[in-house]
C-alpha positions in Angstrom: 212.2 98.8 27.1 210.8 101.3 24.9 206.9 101.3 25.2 204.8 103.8 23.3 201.2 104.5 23.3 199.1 104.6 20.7 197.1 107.5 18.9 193.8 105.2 20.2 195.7 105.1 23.2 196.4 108.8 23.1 193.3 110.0 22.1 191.5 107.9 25.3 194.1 110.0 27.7 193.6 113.2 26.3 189.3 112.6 26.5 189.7 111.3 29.9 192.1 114.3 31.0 189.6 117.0 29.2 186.4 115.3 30.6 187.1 115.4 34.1 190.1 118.3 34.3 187.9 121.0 32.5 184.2 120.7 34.0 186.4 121.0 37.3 188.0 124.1 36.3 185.0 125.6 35.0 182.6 124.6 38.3 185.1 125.8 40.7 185.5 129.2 39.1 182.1 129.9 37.5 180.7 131.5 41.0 183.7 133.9 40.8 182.9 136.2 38.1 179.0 135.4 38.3 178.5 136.3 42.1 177.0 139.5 41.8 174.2 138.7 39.2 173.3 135.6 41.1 172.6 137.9 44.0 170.5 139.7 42.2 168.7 136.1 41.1 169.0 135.2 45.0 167.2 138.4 45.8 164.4 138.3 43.3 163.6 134.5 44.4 163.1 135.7 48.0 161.6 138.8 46.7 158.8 136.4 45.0 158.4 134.1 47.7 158.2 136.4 50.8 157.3 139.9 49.2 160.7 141.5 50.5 164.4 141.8 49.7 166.9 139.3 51.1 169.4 140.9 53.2 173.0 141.4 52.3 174.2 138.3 54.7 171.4 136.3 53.5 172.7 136.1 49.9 176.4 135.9 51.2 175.5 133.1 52.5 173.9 131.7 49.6 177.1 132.6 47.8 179.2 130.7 50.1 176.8 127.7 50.1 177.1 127.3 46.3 180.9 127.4 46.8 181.6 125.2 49.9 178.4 122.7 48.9 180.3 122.1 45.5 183.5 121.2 47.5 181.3 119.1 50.1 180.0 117.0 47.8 183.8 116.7 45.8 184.3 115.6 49.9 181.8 113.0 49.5 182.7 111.8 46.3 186.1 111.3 47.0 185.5 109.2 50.6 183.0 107.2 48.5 185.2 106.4 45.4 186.4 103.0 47.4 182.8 101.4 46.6 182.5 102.8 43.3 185.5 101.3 42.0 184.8 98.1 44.0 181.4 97.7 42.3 181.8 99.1 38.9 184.6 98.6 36.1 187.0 101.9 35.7 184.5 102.6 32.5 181.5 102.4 34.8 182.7 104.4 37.2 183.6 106.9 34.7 179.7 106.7 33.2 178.5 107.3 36.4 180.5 110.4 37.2 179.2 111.8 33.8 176.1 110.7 34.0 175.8 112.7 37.5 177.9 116.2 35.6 175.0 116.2 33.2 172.3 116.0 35.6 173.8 118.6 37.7 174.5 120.8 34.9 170.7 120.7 33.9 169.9 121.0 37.5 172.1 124.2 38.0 170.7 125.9 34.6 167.6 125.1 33.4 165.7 123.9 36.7 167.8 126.6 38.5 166.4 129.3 36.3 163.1 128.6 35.4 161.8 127.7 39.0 163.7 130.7 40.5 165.0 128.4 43.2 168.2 129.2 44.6 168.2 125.8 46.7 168.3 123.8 43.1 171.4 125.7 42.5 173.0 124.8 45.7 171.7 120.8 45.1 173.0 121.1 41.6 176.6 122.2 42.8 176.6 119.4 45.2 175.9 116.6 42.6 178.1 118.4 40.5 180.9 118.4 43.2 180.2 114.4 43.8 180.7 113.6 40.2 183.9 116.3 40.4 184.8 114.2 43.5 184.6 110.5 42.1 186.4 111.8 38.5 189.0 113.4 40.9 190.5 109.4 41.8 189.2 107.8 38.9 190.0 109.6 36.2 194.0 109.3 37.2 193.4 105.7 37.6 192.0 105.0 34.7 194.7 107.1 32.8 197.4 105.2 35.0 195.7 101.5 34.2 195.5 102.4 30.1 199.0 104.2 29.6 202.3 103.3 29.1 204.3 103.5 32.1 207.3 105.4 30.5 205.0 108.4 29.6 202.6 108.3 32.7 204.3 111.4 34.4 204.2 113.6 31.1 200.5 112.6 30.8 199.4 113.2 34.1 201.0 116.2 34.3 198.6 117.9 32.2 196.2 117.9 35.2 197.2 121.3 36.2 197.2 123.4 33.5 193.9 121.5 32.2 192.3 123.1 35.4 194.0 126.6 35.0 192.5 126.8 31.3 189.5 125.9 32.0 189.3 128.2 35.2 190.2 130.7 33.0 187.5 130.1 30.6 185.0 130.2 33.4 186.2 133.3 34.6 186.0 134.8 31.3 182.7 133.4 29.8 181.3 134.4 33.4 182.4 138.3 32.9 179.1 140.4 32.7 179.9 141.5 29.5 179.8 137.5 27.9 177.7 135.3 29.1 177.2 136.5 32.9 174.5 137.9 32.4 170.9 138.4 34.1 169.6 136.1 31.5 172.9 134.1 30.4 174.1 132.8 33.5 172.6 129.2 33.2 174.7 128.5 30.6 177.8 129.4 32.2 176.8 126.5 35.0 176.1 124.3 32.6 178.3 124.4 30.4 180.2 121.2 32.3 177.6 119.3 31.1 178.2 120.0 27.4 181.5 118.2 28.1 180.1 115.2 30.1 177.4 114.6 27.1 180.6 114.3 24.7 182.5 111.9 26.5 179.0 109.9 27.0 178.3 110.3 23.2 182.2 108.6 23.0 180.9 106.1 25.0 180.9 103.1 22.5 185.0 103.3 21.7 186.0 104.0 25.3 187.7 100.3 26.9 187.7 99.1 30.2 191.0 99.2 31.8 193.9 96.8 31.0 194.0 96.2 34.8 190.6 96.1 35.2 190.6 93.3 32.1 192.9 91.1 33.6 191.6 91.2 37.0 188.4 89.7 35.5 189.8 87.3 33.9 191.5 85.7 36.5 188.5 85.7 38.6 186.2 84.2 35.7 188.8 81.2 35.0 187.5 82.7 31.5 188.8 80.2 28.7 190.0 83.6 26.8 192.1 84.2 30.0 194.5 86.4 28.7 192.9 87.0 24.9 191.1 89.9 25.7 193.4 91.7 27.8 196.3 90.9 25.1 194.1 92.2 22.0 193.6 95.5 24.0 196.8 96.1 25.0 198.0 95.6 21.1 195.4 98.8 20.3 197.1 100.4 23.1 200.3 100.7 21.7 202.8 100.9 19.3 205.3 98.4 19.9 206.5 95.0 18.5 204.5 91.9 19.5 207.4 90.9 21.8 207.5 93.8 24.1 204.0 94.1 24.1 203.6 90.5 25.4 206.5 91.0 28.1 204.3 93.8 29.2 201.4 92.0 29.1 203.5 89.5 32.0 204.0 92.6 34.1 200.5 93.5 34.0 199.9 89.8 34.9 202.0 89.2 37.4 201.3 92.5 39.5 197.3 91.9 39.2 198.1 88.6 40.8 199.8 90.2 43.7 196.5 92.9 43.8 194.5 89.8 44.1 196.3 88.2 46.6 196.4 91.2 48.6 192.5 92.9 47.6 191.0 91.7 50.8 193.4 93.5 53.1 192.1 96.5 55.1 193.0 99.8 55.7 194.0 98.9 58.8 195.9 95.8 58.0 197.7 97.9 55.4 198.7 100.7 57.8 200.1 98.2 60.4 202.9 98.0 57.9 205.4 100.3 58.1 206.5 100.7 54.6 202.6 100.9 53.2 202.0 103.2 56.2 204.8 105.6 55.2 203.7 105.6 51.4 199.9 106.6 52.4 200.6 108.9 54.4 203.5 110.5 52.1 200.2 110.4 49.4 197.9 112.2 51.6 200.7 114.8 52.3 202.2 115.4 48.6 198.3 115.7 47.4 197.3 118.2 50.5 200.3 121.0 49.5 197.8 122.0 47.2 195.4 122.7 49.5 198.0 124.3 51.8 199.2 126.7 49.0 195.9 127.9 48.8 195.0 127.1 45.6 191.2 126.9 46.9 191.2 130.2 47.6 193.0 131.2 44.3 191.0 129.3 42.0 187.5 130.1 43.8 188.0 133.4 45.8 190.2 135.7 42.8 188.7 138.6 43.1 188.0 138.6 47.0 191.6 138.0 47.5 192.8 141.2 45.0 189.9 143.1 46.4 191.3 142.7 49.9 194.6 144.4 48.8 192.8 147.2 47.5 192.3 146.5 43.8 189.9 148.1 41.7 186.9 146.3 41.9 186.2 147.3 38.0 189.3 145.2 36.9 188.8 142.3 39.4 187.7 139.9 36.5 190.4 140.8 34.2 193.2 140.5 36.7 191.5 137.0 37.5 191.6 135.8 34.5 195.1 137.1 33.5 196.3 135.0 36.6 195.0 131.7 35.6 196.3 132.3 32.0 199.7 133.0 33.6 199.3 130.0 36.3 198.6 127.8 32.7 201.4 129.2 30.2 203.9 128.6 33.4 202.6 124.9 34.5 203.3 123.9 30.5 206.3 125.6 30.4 207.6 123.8 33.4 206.7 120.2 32.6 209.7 120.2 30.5 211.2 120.2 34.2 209.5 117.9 35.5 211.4 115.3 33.5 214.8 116.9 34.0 215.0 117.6 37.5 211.6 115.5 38.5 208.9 115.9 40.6 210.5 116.1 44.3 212.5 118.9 43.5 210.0 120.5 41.9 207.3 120.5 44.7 209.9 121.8 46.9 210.9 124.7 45.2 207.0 125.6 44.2 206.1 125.3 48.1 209.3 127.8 48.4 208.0 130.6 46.4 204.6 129.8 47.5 205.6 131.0 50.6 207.6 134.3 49.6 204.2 134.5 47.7 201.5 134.4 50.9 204.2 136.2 52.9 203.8 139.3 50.7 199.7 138.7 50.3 199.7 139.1 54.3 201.7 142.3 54.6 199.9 143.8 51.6 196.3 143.0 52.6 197.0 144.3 56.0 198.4 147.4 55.0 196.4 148.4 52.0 194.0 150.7 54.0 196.6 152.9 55.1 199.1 152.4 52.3 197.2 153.0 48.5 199.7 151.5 46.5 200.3 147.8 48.4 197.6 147.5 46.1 200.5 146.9 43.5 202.6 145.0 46.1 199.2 142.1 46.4 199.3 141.8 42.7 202.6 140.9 42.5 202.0 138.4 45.6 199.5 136.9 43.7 202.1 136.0 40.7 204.5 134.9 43.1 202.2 132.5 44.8 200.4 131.3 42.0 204.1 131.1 39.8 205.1 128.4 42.8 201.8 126.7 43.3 202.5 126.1 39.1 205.7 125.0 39.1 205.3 122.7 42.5 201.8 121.8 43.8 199.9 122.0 40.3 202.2 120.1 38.4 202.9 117.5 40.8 199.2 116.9 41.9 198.6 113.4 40.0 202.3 112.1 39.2 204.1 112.3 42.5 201.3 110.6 44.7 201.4 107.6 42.3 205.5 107.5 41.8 205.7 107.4 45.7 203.2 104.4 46.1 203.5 100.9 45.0 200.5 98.4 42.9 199.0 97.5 46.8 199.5 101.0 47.7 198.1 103.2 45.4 194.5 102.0 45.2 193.9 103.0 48.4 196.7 105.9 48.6 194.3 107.5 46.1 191.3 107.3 47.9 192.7 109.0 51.1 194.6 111.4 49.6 191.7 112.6 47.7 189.2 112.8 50.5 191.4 114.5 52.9 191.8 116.9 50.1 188.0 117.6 49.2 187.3 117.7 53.2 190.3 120.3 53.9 188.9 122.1 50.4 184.8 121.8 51.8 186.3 123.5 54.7 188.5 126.5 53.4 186.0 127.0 50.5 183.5 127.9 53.6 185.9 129.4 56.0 187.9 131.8 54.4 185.5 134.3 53.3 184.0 134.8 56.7 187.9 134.7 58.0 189.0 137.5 55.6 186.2 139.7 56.8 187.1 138.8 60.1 190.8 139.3 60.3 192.1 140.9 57.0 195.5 139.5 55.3 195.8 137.9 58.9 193.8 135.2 57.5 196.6 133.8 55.5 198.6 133.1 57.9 197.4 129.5 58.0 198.1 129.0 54.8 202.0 130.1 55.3 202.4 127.5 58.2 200.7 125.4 56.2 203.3 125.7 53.4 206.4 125.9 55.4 205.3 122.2 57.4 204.7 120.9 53.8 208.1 121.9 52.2 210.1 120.6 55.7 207.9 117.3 55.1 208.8 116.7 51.7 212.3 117.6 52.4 212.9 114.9 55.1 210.4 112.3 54.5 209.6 111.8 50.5 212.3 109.9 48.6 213.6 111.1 45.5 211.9 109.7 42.6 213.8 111.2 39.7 215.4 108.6 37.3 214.8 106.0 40.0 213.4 102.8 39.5 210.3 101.1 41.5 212.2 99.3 44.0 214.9 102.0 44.8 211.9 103.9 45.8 210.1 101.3 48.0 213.4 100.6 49.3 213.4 104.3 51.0 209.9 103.6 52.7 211.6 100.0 53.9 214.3 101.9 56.3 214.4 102.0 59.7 210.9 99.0 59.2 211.1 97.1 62.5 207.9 94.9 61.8 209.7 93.3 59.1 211.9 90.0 58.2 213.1 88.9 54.9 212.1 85.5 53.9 211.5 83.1 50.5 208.0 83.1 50.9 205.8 84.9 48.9 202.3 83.4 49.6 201.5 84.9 52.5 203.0 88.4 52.5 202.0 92.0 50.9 204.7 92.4 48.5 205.6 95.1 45.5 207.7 93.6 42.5 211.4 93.9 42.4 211.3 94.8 46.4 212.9 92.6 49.0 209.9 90.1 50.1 208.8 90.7 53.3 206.7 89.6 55.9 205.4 90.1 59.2 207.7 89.1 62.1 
């Protein structure tokens, strides 16, 4: 069946995508390029307060703070997302997490400044990184619940070069030169919130999720079950009344199951084999971007180059040529993401990756005695971030939910994304004190890192390309022992078109 979306359907993705993609890109990287001048504002604070200079660790620790707190409270978020989207609609949720960007914005400029308190920064980059957090789950899911399930993948591949724009921006709009400034850094911090006041002001047009609808529906016994839900699917697409109302008994009939099945635990879920194999394949196909050290690349640019011996005057520039690049290649491969699909892609990004940390390692351990390995770590730097485009970045959304089934997902979501906030919270702290520490040696995680990812995908992710749902729950069936096939289907946690299954 042929089922389009849309231009009101379109133009809902492509707000929700820039609302919650960009102010990420642009909160992550806006400490990069600004770190110097928001020493000097660390310095003058403590010069005001205690009538002396801040030492040199004191403000690199002030630094790293505003880094690692953004990332904590993404952390948060993301571990807390569970009761958000239990006790708001996909549209609250979403107000809440802009609600919280613009008070954080306002908090990290304006109060920031003007009070000459460095500890409103740091609390402004960890509301910020809640709201970052939360938008990191919901923001897919409520692109996922709204969109047509033949163009999902295309859609939610724009994650990752939505972040590499944006990180770009930041860099650039951060440069001393623009708007990083003495005087012009607030706006650079808050420009996030000039984003979340738009999608607020859009407010009044934005829908409640088709899901979301139905789900309520059913639970009200509302005499216009099904009227409401119907009349918004119509606006949210372009397709004859038939198919639309065969879609609408999809949607129907796998809410059904999700309410059969809402009350099950964690626990109960991961007692089963096959749900316990598609979470944890989640948490895994979300972490290689942690474990390509795309952290470190979109947060710690110009350490990273400065440890092979770069130029410290060009730092910025190279920065934000290698987001650009990391941007122009993640569009051009999407293309590929449909033709050879998103398995194949991962691996093969992981795979350069590695060729690309391999080289970062020798290079940042020889540039002291060797001047022009500086050369050698730029080109690492292209090579690793060319694969964390074509694999980890462009697979980041679409993968997770083409692996995980209706029961699945939901909570596939939530664990993926706070394992990968808490790993982030942790490298975004760690690896400047681990670079000063041990030079290019502190990589070297990252490598193993890469190398256990690409042997897990290889042996325990399905392919997924041109496959249907069931051909794909059907992998995560093998070798199930705590299973046996039976006719009924009132008592059993169950994906459509799968065999029906039960506990022994």
């Amino acid at each position: 069946m042929i089922r389009g979306n849309s231009i009101y359907c379109v133009c809902l993705i492509i707000l929700t995508q820039i609302s919650v993609w960009v102010p990420m890109g642009l909160s992550l990287t806006a400490l990069n390029p600004t770190a110097p001048v928001i020493r000097d504002f660390v310095n003058q604070s403590f010069l005001i307060r205690f009538n002396t200079s801040a030492t040199e660790e004191f403000m690199s620790l002030i630094i790293t703070m505003g880094q690692s707190f953004l990332i904590a409270g993404s952390a948060i978020g993301a571990i807390s997302v569970r009761f958000w989207i239990n006790k708001f609609s996909r549209r609250g949720v979403m107000t809440i997490v802009h609600v919280a960007s613009l008070v954080s914005a306002i908090l990290m400029s304006i109060v920031a400044y003007f009070s000459k308190s460095y500890e409103i920064l740091i609390l402004g980059r960890f509301i910020n990184g809640l709201a970052r957090g939360v938008g990191f789950n919901v923001g897919p899911l409520y692109v996922a619940e709204i969109c047509s399930r033949k163009t999902l993948a295309f859609y939610q591949s724009s994650v990752g070069w939505l972040l590499l724009i944006s990180g770009a921006v930041g860099n650039g709009l951060g440069h001393p030169s623009v708007l990083g400034g003495p005087s012009t850094w607030p706006i650079v911090l808050g420009l996030p919130g000039f984003i979340s006041l738009l999608y607020l002001l859009c407010l009044p047009r934005i829908p409640n999720t088709l899901t979301w609808l139905i789900k309520t529906e059913a639970l009200a016994s509302s005499p216009n079950y099904n009227q409401l839900s119907l009349k918004l699917l119509k606006s949210l697409r372009s397709a004859s009344d038939d198919v639309i109302a065969e879609e609408h008994e999809c949607l129907k009939t796998e809410v059904d199951i999700d309410l059969h099945v809402e009350k099950a635990s964690i626990k109960q879920i991961l007692s089963i084999g096959k749900y316990r194999r598609q979470l944890v394949a989640a948490v895994f196909l979300q972490f290689s971007f942690q474990a390509a050290g795309e952290q470190v690349v979109l947060q710690y640019t110009n350490v990273l180059l400065e440890e092979t011996g770069t130029n410290p005057e060009h730092l910025t520039f190279y920065t934000i040529g290698i987001l650009v690049l990391m941007s122009v290649i993640t569009i051009i491969a999407t293309p590929l993401l449909g033709r050879f699909g998103g398995r194949k892609m991962l691996i093969s990004g992981l795979s350069v990756s590695s060729v690309g940390i391999f080289l970062l390692i020798i290079s940042s351990i020889t540039s002291r005695f060797i001047s022009s390995m500086s050369y050698v770590g730029i080109a690492a730097m292209v090579i690793l971030i060319v694969g964390i485009a074509i694999g980890p970045l462009l697979t980041l959304a679409s993968l997770p939910s083409e692996v995980t089934s209706q029961i699945v997902r939901p909570n596939a979501l939530w664990l993926s994304g706070a394992v990968f906030w808490v790993s982030g919270a942790a490298i975004a702290f760690i690896v400047p004190y681990s670079i000063d520490a041990w030079g290019g040696y502190a990589y070297l995680p990252f490598f193993v890192l890469v190398i256990f990812e690409i042997v897990f995908v290889v042996f325990f992710i399905p392919e997924t390309f041109q496959k249907t749902a069931s051909e794909i729950q059907e992998y995560f069936e093998k070798g199930n022992h705590f299973y046996k096939k039976t006719a009924d289907t009132n008592n059993v946690l169950f994906y459509p078109n799968v065999h029906v299954e039960t506990v022994a």
